[in-house]
PASEBA-1860 file (N, C-alpha, C; in nm, 3 decimals):
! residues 311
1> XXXXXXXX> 8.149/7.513/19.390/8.093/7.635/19.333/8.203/7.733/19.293 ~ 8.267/7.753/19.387/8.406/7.846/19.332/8.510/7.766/19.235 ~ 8.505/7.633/19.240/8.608/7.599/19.121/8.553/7.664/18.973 ~ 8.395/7.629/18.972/8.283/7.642/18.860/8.347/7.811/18.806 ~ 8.300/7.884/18.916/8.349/8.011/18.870/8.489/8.062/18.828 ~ 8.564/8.006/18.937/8.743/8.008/18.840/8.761/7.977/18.723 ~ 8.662/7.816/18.694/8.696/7.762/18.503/8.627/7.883/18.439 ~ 8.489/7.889/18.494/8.435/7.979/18.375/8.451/8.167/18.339
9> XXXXXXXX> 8.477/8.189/18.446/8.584/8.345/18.402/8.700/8.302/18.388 ~ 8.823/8.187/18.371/8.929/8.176/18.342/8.928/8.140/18.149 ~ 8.807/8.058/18.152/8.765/8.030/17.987/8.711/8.131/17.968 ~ 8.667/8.222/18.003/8.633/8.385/17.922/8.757/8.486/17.945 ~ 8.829/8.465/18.027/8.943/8.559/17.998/9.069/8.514/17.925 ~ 9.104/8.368/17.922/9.174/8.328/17.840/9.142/8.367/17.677 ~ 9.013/8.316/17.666/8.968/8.344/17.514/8.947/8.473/17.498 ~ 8.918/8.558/17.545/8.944/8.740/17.515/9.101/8.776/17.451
17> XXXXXXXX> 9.148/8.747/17.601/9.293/8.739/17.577/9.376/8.688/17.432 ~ 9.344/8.564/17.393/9.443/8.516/17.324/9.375/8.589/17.225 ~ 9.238/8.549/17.190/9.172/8.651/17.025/9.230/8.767/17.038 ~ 9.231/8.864/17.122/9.255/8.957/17.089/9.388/9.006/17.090 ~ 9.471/8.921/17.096/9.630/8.913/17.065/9.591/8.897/16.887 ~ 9.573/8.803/16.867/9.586/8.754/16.739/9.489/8.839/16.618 ~ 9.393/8.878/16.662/9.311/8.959/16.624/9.421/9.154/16.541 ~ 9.465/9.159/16.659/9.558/9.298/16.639/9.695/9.273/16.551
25> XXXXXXXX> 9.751/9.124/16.551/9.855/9.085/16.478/9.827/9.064/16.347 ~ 9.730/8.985/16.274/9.665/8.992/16.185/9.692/9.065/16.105 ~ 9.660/9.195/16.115/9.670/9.331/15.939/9.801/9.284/15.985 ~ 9.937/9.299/16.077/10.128/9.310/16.087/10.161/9.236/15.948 ~ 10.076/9.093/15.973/10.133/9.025/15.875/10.072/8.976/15.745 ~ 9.949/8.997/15.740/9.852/9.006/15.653/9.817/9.079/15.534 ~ 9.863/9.241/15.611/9.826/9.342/15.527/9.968/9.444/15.560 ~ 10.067/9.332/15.503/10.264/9.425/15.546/10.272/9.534/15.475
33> XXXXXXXX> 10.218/9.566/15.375/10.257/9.746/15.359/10.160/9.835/15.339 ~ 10.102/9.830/15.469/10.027/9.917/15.493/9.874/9.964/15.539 ~ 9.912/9.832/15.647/9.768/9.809/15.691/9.666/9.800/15.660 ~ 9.553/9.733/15.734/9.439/9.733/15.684/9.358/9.844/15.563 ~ 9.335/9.802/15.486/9.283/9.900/15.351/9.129/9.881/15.395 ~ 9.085/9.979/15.389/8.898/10.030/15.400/8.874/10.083/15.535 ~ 8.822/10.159/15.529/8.799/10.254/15.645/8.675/10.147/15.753 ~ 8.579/10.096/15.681/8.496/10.010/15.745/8.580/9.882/15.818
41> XXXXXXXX> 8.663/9.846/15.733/8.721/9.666/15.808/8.801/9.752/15.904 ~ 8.907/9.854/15.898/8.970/9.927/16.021/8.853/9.939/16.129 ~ 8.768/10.000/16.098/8.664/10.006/16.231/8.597/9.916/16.316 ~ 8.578/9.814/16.202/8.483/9.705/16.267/8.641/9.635/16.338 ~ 8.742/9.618/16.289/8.891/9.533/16.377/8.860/9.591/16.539 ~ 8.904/9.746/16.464/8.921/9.864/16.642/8.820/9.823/16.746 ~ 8.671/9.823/16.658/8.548/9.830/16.799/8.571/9.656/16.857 ~ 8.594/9.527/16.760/8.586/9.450/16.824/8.702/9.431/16.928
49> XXXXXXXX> 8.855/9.519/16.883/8.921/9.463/16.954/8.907/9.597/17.117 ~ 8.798/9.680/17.115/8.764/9.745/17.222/8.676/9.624/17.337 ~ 8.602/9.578/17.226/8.484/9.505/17.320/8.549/9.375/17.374 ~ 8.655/9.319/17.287/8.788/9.239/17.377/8.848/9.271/17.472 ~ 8.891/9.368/17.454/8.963/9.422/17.581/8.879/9.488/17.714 ~ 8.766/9.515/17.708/8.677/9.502/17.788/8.614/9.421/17.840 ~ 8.631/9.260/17.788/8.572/9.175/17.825/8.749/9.086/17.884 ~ 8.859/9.154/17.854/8.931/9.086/17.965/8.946/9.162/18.044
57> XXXXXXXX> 8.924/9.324/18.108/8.882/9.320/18.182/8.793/9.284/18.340 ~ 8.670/9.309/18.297/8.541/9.228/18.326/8.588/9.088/18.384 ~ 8.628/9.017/18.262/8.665/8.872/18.288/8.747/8.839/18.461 ~ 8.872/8.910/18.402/8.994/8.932/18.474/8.923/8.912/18.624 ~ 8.848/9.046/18.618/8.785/9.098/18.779/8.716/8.969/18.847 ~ 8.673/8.913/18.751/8.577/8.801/18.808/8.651/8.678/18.857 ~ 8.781/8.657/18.789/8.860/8.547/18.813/8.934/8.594/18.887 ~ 8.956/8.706/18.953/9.063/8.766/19.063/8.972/8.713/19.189
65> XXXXXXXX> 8.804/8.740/19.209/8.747/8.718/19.291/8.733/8.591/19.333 ~ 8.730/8.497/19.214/8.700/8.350/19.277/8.874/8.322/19.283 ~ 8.952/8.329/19.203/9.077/8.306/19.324/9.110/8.353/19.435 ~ 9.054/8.524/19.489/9.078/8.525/19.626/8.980/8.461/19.739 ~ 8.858/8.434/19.659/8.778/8.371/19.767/8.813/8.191/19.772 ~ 8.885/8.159/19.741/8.973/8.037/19.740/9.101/8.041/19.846 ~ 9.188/8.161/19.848/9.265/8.156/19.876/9.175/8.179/20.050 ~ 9.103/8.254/20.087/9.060/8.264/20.203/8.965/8.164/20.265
73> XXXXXXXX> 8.920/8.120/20.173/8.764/8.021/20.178/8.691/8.123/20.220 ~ 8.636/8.188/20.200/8.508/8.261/20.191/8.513/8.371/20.110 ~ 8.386/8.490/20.116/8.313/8.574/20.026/8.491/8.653/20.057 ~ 8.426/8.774/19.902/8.550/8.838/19.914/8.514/8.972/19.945 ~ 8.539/9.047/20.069/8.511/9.190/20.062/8.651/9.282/20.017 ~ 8.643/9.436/20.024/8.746/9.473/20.012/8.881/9.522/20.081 ~ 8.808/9.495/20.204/8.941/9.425/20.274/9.016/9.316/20.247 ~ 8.986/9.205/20.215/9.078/9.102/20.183/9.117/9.068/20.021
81> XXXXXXXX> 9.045/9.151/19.926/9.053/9.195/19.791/9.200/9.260/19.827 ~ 9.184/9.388/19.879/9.304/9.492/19.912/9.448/9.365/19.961 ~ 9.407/9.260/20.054/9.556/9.217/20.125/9.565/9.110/19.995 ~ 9.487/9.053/19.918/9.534/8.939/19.806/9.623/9.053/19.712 ~ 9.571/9.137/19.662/9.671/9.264/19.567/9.775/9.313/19.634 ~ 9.819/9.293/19.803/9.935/9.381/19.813/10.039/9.282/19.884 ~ 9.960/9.217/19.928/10.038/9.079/19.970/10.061/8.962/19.946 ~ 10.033/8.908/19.757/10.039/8.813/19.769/10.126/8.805/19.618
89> XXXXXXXX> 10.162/8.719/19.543/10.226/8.737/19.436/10.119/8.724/19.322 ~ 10.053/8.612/19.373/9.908/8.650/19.241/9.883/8.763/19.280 ~ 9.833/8.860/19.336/9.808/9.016/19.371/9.867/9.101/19.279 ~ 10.005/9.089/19.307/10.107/9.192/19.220/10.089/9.174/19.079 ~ 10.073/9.018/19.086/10.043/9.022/18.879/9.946/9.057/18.862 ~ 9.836/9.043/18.914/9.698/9.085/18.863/9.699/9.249/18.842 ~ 9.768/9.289/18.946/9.762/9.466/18.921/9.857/9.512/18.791 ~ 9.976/9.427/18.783/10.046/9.420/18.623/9.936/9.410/18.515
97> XXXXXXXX> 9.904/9.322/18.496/9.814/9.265/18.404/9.707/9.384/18.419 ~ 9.642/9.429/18.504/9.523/9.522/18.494/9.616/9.626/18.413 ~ 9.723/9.685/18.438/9.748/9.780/18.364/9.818/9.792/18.209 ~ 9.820/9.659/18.168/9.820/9.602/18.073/9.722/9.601/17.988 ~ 9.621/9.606/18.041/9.512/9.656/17.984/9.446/9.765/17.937 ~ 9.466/9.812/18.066/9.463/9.971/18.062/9.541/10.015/17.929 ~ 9.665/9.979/17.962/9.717/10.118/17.819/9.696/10.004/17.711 ~ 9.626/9.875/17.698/9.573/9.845/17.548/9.464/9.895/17.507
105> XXXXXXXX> 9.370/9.978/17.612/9.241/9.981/17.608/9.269/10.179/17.568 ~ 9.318/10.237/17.599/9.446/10.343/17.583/9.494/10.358/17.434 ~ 9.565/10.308/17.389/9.627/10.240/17.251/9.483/10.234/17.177 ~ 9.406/10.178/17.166/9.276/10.142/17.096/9.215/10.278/17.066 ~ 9.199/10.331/17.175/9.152/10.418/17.144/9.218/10.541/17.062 ~ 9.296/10.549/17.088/9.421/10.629/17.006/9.445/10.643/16.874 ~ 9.449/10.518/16.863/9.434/10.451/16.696/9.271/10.476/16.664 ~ 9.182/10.469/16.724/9.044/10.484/16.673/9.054/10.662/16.631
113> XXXXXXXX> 9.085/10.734/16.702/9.141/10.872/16.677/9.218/10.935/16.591 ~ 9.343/10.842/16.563/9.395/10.903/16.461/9.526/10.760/16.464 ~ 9.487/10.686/16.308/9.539/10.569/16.313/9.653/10.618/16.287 ~ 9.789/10.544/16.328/9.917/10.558/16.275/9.966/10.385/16.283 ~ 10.069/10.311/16.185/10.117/10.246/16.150/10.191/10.197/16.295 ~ 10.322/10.310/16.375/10.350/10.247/16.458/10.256/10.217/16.557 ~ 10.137/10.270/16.606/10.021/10.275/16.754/9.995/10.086/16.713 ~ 9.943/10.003/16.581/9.950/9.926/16.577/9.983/9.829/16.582
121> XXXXXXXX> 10.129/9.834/16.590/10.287/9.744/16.639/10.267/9.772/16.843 ~ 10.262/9.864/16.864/10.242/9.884/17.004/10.114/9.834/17.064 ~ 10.030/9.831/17.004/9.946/9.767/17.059/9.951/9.606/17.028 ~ 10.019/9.562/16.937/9.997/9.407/16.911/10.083/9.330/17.045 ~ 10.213/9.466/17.031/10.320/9.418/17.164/10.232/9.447/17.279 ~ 10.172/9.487/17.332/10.060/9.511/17.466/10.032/9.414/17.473 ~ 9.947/9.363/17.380/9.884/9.259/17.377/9.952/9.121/17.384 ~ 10.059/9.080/17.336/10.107/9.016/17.363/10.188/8.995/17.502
129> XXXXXXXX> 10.201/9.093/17.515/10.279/9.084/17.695/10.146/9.043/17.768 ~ 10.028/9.061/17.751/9.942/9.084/17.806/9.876/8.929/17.799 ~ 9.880/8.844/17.705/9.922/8.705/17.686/9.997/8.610/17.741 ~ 10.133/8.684/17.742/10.253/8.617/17.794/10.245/8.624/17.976 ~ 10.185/8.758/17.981/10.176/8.733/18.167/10.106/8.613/18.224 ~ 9.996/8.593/18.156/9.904/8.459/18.174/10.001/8.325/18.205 ~ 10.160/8.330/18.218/10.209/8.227/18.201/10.231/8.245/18.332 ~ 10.232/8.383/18.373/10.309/8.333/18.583/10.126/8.303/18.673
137> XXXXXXXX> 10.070/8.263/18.600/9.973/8.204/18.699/9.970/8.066/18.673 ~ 9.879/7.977/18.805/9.860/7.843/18.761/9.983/7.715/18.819 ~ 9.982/7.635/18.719/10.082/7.518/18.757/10.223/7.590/18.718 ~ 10.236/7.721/18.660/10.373/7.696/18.661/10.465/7.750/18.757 ~ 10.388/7.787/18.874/10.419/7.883/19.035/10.485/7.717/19.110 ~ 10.491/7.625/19.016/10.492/7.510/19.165/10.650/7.507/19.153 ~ 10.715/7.476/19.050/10.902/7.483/19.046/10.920/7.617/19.144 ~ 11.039/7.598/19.195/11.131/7.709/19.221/11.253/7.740/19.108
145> XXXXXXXX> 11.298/7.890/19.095/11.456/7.893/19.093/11.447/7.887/18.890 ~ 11.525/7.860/18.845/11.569/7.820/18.690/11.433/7.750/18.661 ~ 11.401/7.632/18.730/11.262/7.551/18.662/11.153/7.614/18.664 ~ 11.147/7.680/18.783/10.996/7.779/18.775/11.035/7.880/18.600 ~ 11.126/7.996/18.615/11.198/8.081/18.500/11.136/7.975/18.281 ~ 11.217/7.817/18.374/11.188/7.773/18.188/11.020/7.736/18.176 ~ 11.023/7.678/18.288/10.825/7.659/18.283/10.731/7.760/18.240 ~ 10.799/7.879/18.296/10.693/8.013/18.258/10.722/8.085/18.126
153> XXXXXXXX> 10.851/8.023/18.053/10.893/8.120/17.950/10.776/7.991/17.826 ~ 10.801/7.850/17.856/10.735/7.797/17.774/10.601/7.788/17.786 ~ 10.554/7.831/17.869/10.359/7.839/17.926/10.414/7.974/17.797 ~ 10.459/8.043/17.823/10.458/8.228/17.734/10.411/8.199/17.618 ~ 10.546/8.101/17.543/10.531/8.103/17.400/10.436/8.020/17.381 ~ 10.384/7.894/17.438/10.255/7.836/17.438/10.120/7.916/17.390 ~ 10.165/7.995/17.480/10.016/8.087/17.485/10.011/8.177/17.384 ~ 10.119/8.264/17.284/10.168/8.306/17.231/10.102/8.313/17.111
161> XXXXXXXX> 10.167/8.152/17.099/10.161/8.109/16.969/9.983/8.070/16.948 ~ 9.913/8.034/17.012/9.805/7.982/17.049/9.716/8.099/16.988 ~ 9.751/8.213/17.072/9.658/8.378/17.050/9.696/8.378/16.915 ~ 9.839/8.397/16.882/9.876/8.413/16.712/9.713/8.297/16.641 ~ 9.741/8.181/16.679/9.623/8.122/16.584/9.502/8.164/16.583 ~ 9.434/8.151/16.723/9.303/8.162/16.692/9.238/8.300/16.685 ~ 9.292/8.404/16.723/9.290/8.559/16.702/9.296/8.588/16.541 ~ 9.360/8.490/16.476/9.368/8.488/16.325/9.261/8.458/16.265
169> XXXXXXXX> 9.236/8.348/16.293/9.120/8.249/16.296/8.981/8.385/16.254 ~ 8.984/8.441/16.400/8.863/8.536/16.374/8.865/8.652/16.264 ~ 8.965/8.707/16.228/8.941/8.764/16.116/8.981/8.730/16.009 ~ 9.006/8.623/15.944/9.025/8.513/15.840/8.847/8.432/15.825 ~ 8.759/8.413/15.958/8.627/8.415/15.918/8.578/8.513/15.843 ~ 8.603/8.669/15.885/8.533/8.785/15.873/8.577/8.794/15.735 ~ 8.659/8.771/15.669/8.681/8.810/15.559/8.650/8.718/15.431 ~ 8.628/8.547/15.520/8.532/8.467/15.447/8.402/8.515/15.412
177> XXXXXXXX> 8.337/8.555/15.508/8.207/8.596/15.520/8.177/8.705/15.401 ~ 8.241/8.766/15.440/8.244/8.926/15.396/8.245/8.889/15.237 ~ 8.372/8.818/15.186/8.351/8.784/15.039/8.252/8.711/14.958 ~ 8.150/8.642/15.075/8.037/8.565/15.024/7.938/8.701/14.960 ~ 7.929/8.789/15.046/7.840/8.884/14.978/7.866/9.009/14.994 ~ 7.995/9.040/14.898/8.051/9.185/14.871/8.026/9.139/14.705 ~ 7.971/9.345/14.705/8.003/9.419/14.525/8.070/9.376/14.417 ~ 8.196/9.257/14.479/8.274/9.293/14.402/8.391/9.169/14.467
185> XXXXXXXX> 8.276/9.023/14.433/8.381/8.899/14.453/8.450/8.896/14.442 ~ 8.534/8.945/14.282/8.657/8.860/14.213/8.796/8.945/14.346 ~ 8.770/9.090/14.378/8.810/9.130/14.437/8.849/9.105/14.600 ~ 8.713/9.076/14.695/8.702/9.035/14.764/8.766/8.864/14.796 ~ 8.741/8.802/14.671/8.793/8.608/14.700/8.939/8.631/14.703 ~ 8.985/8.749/14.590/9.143/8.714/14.616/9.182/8.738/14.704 ~ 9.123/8.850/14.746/9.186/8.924/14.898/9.183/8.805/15.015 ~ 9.070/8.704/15.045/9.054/8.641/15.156/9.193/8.505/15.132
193> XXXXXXXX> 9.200/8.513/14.992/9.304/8.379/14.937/9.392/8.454/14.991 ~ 9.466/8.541/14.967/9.544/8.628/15.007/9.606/8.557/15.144 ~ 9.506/8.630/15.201/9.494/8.643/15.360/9.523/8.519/15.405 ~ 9.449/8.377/15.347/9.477/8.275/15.421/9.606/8.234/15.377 ~ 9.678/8.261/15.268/9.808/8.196/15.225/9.909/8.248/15.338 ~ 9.907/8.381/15.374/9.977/8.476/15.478/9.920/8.435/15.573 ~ 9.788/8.410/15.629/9.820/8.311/15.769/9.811/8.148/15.808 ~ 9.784/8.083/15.695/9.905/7.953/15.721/10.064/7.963/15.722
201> XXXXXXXX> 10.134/8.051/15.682/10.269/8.112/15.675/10.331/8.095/15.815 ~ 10.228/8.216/15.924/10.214/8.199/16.012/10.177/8.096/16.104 ~ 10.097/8.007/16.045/10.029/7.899/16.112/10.143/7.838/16.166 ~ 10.222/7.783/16.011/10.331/7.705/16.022/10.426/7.771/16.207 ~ 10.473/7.875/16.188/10.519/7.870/16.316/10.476/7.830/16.414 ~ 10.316/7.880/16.445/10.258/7.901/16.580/10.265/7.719/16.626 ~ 10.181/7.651/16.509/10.182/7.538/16.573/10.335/7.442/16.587 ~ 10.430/7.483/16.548/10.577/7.421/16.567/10.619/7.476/16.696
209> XXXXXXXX> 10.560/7.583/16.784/10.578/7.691/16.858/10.480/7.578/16.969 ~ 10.374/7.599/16.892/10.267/7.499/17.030/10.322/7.383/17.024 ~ 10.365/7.311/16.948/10.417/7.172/16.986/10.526/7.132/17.054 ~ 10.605/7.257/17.014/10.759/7.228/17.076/10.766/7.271/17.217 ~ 10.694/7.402/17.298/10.619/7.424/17.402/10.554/7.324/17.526 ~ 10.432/7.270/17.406/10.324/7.182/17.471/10.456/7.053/17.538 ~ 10.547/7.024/17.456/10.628/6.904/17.529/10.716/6.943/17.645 ~ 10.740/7.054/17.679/10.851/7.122/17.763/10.727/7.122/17.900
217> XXXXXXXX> 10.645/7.182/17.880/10.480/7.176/17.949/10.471/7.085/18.020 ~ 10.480/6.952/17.938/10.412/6.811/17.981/10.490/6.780/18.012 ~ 10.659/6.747/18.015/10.759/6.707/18.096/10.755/6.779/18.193 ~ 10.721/6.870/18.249/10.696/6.984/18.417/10.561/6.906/18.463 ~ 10.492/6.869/18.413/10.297/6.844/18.488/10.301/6.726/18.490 ~ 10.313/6.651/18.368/10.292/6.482/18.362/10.386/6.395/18.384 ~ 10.461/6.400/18.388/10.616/6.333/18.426/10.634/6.174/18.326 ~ 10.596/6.085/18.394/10.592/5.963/18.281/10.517/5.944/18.151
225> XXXXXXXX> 10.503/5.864/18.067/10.389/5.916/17.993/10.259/5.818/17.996 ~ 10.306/5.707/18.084/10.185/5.632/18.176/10.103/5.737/18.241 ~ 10.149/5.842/18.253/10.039/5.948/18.369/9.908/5.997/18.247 ~ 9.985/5.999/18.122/9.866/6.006/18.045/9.718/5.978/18.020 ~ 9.748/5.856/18.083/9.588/5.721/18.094/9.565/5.648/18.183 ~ 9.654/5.740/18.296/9.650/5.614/18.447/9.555/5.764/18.532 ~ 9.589/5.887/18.482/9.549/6.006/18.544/9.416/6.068/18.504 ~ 9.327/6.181/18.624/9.220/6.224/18.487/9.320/6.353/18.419
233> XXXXXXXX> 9.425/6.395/18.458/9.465/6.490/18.443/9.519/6.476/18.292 ~ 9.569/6.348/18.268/9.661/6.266/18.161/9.557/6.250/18.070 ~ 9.419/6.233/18.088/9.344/6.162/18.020/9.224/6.302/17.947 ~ 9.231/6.418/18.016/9.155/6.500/18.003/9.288/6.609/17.910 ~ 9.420/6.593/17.897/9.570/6.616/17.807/9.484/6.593/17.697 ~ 9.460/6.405/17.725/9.481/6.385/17.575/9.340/6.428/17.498 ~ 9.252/6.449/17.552/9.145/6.552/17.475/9.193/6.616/17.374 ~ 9.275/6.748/17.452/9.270/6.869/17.444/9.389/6.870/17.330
241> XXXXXXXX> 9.480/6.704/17.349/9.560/6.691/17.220/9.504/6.632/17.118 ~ 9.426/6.588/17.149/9.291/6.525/16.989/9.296/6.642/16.923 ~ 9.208/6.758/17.023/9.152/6.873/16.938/9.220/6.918/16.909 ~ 9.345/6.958/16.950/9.440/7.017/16.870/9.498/6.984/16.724 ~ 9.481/6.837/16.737/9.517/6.768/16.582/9.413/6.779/16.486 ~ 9.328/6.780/16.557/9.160/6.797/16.451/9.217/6.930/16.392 ~ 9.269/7.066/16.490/9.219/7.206/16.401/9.409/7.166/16.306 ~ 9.468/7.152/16.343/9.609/7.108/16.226/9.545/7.043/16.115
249> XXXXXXXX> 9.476/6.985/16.101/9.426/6.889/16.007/9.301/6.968/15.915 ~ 9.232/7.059/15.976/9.134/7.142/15.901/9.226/7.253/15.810 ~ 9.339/7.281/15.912/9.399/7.407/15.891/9.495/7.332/15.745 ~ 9.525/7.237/15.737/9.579/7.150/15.634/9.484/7.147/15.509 ~ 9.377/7.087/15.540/9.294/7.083/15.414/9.292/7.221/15.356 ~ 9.273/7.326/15.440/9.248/7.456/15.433/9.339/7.507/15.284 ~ 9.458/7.530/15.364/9.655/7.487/15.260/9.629/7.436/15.141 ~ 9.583/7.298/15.127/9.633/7.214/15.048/9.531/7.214/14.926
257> XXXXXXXX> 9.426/7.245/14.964/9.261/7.210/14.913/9.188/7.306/14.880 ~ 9.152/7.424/14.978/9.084/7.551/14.980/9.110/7.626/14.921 ~ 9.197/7.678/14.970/9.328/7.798/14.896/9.354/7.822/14.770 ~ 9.412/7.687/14.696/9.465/7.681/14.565/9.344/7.660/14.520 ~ 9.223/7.661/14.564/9.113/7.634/14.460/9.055/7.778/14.470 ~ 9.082/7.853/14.563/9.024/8.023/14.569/9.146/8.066/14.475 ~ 9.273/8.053/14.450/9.330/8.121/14.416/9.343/8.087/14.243 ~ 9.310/7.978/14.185/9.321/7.941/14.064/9.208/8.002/13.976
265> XXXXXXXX> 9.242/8.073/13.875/9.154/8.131/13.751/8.997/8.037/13.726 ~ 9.127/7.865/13.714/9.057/7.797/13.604/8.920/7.753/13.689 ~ 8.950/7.790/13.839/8.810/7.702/13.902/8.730/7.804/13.973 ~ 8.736/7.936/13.892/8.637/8.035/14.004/8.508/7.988/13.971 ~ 8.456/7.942/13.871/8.310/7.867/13.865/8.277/7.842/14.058 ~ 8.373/7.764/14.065/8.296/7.727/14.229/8.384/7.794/14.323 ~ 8.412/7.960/14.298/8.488/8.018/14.422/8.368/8.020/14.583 ~ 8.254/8.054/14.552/8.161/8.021/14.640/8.182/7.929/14.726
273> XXXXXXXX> 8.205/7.791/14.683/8.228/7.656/14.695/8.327/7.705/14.814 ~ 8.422/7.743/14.752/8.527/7.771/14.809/8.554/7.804/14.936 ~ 8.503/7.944/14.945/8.435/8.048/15.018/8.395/7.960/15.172 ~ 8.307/7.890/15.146/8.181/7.880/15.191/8.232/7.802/15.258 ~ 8.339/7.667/15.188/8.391/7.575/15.235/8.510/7.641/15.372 ~ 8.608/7.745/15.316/8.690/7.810/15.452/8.623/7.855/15.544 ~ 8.488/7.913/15.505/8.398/7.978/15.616/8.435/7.818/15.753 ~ 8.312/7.728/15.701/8.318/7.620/15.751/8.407/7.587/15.785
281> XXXXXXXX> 8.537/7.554/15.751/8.614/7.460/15.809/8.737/7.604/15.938 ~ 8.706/7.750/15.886/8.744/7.855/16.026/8.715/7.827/16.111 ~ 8.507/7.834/16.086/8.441/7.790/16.219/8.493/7.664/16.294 ~ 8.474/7.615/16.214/8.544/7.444/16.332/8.646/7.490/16.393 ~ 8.764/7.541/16.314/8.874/7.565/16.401/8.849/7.622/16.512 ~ 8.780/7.711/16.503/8.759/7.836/16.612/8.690/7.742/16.762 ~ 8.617/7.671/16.688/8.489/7.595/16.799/8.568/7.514/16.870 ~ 8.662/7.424/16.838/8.785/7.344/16.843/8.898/7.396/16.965
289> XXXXXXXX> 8.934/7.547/16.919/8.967/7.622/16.962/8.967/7.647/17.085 ~ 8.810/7.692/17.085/8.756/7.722/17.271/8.730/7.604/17.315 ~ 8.701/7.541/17.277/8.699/7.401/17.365/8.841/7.359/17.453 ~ 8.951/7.383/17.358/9.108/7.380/17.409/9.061/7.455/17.495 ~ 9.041/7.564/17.527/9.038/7.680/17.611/8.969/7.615/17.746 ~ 8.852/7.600/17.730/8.775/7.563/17.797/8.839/7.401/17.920 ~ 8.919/7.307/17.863/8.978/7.222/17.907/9.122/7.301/17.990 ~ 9.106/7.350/17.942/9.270/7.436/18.033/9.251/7.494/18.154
297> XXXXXXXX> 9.138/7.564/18.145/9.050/7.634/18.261/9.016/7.486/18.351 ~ 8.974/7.350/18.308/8.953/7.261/18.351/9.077/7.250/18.428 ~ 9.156/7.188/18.339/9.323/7.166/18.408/9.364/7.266/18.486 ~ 9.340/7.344/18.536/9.374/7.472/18.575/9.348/7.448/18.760 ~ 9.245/7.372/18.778/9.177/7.330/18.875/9.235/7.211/18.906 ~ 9.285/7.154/18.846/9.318/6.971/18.886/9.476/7.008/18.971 ~ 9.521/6.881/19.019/9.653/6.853/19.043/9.730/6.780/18.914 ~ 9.815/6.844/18.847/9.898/6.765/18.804/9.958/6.653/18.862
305> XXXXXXX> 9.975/6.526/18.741/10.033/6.402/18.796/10.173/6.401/18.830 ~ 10.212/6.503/18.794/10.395/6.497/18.873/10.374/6.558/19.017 ~ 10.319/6.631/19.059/10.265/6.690/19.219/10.224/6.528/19.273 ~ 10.157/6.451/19.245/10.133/6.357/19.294/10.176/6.234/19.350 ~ 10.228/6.225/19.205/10.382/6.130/19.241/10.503/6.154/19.276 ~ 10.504/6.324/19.313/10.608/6.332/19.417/10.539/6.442/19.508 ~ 10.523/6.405/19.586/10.446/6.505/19.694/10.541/6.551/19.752
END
């Protein structure tokens, strides 16, 4: 029962988390001189990335509880809430991380008040630290010394790069959507072509970032690469590396196929087509996406096969 609850507030605070990294990075590189244009898409970004950050919150609290009632085996009151936060090292991060929040949730509002150019760079960096902490929990506490240090810097950029995607992801839908039935298509399609040419740009890093990562990862957890299909740990990997190739491969057609057909004169006859088609193939990514998420929170719970084979 308590593992149940660790995966499933760890898969709702992971996915808060990383969207709403990627979510706030978005206009940096999307919209480079000069942020988001329309007073409405600024608002609707701000409130969702409020109701994000409230839901890692929330999340957070819930996954602090089923890890301390793990660490004790039983219910958690606030007495032993109080000794997991002052005595333990998951404790100390969690109170980091809460205030990590805090001044993103701080920042948000600030900018909802009176937007300025830099509050937006500061908050994307919040957010990203706020990402990157996610790396000192979990399997990468088991090294000591230098190995613990490279394990947690590559869980960082893992995660990093990850929020960069699918935080994109969500407002690269919104702006699919949005061009299906705005005033003023011809306007609206270029803008979303736009947008996706500037975040496959990005793409290109994140996933050279997740791949080059994900192997530094799996040499720390899996050790041989027999542990792959001899383990469930190895075997429930290679899922989560299927899906990962599925959304590279949408995100490809996307590039190669989508794009240049939103962005070409000669074929706006079927920009709809178009449209309709990135809508679709976002969503997958996105769905794709949390499912990764959702398997991590899985793995999150298991023993890695290098703990095993060397006890």
């Amino acid at each position: 029962m308590i593992d149940t609850w660790i995966v499933f507030s760890r898969f709702l605070h992971y996915s808060a988390t990383l969207v709403l990294f990627g979510l706030v990075l978005f206009p940096l590189y999307a919209y480079p001189r000069g942020g988001l244009d329309g007073v409405s898409k600024r608002n609707r970004m701000l409130a969702t990335s409020w109701s994000l950050s409230l839901l890692v919150l929330i999340s957070g609290v819930f996954w602090f509880v089923g890890v301390a009632a793990n660490m004790v085996d039983a219910s958690v009151g606030w007495e032993t809430a109080r000794l997991v936060l002052t005595e333990t090292a998951y404790g100390a991060l969690s109170l980091m991380r809460l205030g990590i929040v805090a001044a993103v949730i701080c920042v948000t509002a600030l900018i909802a008040v009176r937007p300025m150019h830099g509050l937006d760079g500061l908050l994307a960096a919040l957010s990203a630290a706020l990402v990157a902490s996610l790396a000192g929990t979990g399997h990468t506490q088991v090294e000591d010394g230098p190995a613990r240090l490279g394990h947690m810097f590559a869980d960082a950029l893992h995660l990093v790069a990850a929020g960069a995607w699918l935080g994109g992801l969500v407002f690269l839908l919104y702006l699919a959507a949005t061009s299906l039935h705005s005033n003023s298509p011809e306007r609206r399609r270029l803008e979303a072509c736009n947008a996706a040419i500037r975040f496959s740009r990005m793409g290109y890093l994140a996933v050279g970032t997740i791949v080059a990562s994900g192997l530094v990862n799996s040499w720390f957890l899996v050790g041989p690469i027999a542990n792959l299909v001899e383990t469930d740990y190895g075997r429930l990997l290679l899922i989560k590396i299927a899906f990962f190739a599925a959304m590279v491969g949408l995100a490809g057609i996307n590039r190669l196929y989508v794009v240049p057909m939103l962005a070409n004169p000669a074929v706006s006859a079927y920009e709809d087509f178009g449209l309709r088609r990135l809508r679709l193939h976002v969503l997958l990514e996105q769905c794709l996406g949390l499912a990764i998420i959702l398997i991590v929170g899985l793995l999150g719970t298991m023993e890695p096969p290098v703990n095993i084979s060397n006890p």
